[in-house]
C-alpha positions in Angstrom: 22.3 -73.0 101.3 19.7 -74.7 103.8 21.7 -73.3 106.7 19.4 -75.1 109.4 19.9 -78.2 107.5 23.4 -77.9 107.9 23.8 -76.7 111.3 21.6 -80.0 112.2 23.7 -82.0 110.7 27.1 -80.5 112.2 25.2 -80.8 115.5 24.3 -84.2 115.6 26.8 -85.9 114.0 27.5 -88.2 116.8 29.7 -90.9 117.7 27.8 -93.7 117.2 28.5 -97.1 118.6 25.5 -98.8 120.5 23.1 -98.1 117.9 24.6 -99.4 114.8 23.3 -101.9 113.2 25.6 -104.5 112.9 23.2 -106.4 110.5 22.6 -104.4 107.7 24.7 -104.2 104.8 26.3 -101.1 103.9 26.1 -100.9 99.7 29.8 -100.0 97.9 28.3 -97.1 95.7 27.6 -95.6 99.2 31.2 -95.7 101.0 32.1 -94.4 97.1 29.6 -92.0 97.2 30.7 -90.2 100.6 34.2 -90.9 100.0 34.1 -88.4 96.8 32.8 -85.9 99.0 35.7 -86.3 101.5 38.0 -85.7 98.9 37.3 -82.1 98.2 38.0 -81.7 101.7 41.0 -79.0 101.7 44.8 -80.3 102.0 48.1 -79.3 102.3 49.5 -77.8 99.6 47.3 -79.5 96.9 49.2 -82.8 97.8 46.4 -84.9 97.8 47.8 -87.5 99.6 45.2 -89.6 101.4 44.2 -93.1 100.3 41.2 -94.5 101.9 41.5 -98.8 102.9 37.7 -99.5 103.2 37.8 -103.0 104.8 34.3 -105.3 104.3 35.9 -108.8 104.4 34.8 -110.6 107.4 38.1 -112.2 108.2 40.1 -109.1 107.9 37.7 -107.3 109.9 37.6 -109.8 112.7 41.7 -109.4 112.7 41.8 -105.9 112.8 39.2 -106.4 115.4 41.6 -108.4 117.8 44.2 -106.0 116.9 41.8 -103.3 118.9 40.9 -105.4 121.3 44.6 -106.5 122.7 44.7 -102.6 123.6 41.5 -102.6 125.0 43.2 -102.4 128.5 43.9 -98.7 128.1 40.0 -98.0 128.1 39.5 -100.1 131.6 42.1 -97.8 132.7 40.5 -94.6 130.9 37.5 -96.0 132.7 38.9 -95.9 136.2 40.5 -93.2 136.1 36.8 -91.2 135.0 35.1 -93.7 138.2 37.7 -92.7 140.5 37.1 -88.9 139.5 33.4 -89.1 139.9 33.4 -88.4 136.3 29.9 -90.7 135.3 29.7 -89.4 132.0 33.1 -89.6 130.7 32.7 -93.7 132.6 29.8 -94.4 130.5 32.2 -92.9 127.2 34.5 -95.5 128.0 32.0 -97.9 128.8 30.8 -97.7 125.4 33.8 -98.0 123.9 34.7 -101.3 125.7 31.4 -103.2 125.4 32.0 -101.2 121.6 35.2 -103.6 120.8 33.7 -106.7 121.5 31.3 -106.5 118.4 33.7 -104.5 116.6 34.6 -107.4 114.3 30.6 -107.2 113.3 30.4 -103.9 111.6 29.9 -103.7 107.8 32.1 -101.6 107.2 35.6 -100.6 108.6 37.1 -98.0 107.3 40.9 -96.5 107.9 42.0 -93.0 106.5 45.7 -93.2 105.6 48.2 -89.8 104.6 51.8 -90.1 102.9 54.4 -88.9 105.0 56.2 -89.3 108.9 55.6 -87.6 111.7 59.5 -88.8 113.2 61.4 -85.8 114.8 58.9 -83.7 112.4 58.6 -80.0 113.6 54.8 -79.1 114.7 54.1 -77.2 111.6 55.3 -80.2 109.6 53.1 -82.6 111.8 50.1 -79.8 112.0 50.1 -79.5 108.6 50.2 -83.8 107.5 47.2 -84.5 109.7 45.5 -81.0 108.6 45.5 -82.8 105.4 43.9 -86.2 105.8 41.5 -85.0 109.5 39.8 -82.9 107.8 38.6 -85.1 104.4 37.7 -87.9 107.2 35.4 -85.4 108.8 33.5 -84.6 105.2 33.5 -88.6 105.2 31.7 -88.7 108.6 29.3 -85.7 107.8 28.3 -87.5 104.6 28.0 -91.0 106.1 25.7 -89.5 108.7 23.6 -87.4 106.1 22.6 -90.9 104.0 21.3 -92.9 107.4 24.8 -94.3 108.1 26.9 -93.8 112.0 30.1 -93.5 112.5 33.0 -93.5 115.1 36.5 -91.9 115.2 39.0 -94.3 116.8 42.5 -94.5 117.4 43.4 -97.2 119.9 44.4 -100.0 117.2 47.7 -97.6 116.1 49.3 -99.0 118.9 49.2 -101.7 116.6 49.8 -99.6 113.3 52.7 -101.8 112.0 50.9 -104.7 112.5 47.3 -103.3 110.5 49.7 -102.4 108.1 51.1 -106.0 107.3 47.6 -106.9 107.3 46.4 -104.7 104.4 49.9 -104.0 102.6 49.9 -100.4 103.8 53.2 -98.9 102.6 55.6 -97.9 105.0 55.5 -94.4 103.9 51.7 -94.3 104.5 50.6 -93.7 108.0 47.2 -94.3 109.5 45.3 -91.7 111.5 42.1 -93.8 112.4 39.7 -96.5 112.3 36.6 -95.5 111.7 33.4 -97.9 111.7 30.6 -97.5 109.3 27.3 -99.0 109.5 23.2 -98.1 109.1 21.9 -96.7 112.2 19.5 -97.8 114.7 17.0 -94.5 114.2 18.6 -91.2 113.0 16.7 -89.5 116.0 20.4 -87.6 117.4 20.6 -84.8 119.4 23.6 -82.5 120.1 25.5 -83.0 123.1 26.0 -81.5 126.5 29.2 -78.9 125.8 31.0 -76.5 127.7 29.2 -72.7 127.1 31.4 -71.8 123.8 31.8 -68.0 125.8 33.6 -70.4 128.8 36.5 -72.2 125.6 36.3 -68.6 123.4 39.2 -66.3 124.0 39.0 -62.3 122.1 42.5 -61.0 120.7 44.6 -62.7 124.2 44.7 -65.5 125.8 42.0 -65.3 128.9 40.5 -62.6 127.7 36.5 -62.9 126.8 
């Protein structure tokens, strides 16, 4: 195994939302193609139960599109809060993701990673263990996408309006959704890892605190 090869792509797969290209199909075979990778992604118990909603028709894009935009008013306030700390970089994040939902309607590709099963009164093993077995298979799915030329971006702010989505695309109730996650070609594929913490500063050895 091409460890540098992988290591590359673990590093740099970024989230991408100013430099898709919002123009460019995005082929079938090729959401098919990474989504089979996903899928041997490890899961709870051998349940296998993720399905995979892989929206492409304009009109239902452009509604779950508004359906992410009428919560857009938690990013201004994300923002603000990041302005008021002096915190530029996490600002520009939120930036992003603003200017991000006004074209959201114009990606190819939108796709939403579902698991069977509630998280209601569920104990934290219970809920560790559901979204240990759907998170990891939509990782796989971004690591491929970004391996064949394609971005991606993990979002979350449209399950304020799960129930909703879910009319939309005749999810069942006992199916919940975990993300939204765009797909498109990318602008370049010229990324770079980002600016983290020094791992020895977030790495704890055998107790808490202790490096």
């Amino acid at each position: 195994m091409d460890t540098n090869a992988t290591d590359l792509l673990l590093t740099t797969t970024r989230a991408v939302r100013r430099r898709l290209d919002l123009e460019r199909p995005v082929p079938r075979e090729l959401i098919e193609e990474c989504l089979r990778i996903a899928i041997q992604a490890p899961t709870g118990g051998n349940s296998q139960g993720w399905r995979w909603v892989v929206v492409t028709d304009a009109d239902v894009r452009l509604k779950l599109a508004e359906l992410y935009r009428s919560q857009a008013g938690i990013l201004e306030q994300m923002r603000k809060r990041a302005k008021d700390n002096g915190d530029q970089a996490t600002e520009r994040v939120y930036q992003s993701a603003i200017d991000f939902a006004e074209v959201l309607h114009k990606v190819p590709v939108l796709l939403i990673p579902c698991i069977q099963g509630r998280v209601n009164n569920a104990s934290n093993p219970e809920v560790a263990g559901l979204y240990g077995s759907i998170i990891p298979a939509a990782w796989s799915f971004m690591l491929a996408a970004r391996s064949r030329g394609l971005g991606t971006v993990w979002t979350s702010i449209h399950l304020a309006k799960e129930k909703e989505a879910a009319e939309l695309l005749g999810i069942p109730d006992d199916f919940i959704q975990v993300a939204l996650i765009p797909v498109a070609y990318t602008k370049g594929i010229d990324f770079k890892p980002a600016k983290r913490t020094p791992v020895e500063e977030v790495t704890y050895w055998d107790h808490w605190g202790d490096n």
